[in-house]
C-alpha positions as CSV (number, residue, x, y, z in Angstrom):
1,X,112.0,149.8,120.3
2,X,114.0,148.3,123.0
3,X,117.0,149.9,125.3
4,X,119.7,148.7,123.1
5,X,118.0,150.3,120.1
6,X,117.2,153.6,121.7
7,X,120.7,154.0,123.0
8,X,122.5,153.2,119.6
9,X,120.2,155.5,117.7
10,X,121.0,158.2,120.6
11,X,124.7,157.6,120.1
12,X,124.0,158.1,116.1
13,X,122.6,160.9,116.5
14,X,125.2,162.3,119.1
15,X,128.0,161.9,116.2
16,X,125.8,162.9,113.1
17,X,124.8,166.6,115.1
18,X,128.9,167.1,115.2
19,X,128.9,166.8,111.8
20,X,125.8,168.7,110.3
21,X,124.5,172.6,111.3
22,X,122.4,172.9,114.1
23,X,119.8,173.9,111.5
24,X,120.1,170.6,109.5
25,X,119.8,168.2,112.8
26,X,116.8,170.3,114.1
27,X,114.9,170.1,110.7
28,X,116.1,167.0,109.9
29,X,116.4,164.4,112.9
30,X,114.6,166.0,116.3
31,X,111.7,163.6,115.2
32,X,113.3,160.3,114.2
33,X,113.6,156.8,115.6
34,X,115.6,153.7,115.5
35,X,112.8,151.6,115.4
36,X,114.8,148.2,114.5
37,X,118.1,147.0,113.6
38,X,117.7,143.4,111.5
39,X,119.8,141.2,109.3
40,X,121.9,144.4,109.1
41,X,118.6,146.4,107.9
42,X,117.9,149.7,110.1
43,X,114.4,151.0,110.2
44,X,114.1,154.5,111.1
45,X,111.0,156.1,111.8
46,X,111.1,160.1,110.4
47,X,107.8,162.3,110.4
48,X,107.3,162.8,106.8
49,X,108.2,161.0,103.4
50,X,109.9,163.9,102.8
51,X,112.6,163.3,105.9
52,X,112.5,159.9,104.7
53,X,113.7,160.9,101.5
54,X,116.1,163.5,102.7
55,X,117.7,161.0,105.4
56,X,117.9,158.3,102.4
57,X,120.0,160.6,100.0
58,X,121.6,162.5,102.1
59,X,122.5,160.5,105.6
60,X,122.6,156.9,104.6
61,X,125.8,156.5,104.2
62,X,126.5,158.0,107.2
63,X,124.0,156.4,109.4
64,X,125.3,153.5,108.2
65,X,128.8,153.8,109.1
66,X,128.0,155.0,112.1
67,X,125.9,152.0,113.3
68,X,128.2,149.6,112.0
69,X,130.5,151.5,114.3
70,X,129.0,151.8,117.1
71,X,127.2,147.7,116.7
72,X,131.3,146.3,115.9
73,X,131.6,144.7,118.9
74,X,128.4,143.9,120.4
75,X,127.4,140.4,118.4
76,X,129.9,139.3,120.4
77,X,129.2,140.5,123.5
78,X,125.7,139.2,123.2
79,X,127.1,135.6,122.4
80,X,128.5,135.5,125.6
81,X,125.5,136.5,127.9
């Protein structure tokens, strides 16, 4: 997990805990990790196959806007560096 990774996944989970009950983030993502972002594939890291499950049906879809959000416009800031 590099910088870039750690800082998108903090700015996921920034939006997601406006959007779910304090209860819900606690139990649901204190203990997760963007551990990659590939080919468009995110691979988070939960604690149990149970948050796995829960964060699959429940949160993709989310998740997934919100990293397509927040990643919009940095392929192209990385082609210029």
């Amino acid at each position: 997990m590099d910088n870039d990774t750690t800082q998108l996944w903090h700015d996921v989970l920034t939006e997601i805990k406006k959007k779910v009950s304090t209860a819900n983030f606690v139990t649901v993502f204190r203990h997760t990790a963007l551990i990659s972002l590939e080919d468009n594939i995110a691979t988070i890291a939960a604690p149990s196959t149970v948050m796995c499950d829960i964060l699959q049906k429940r949160f993709q879809g989310d998740i997934k806007v919100l990293i397509d959000q927040k990643t919009s416009g940095l392929a192209g800031r990385r082609d210029k560096r």
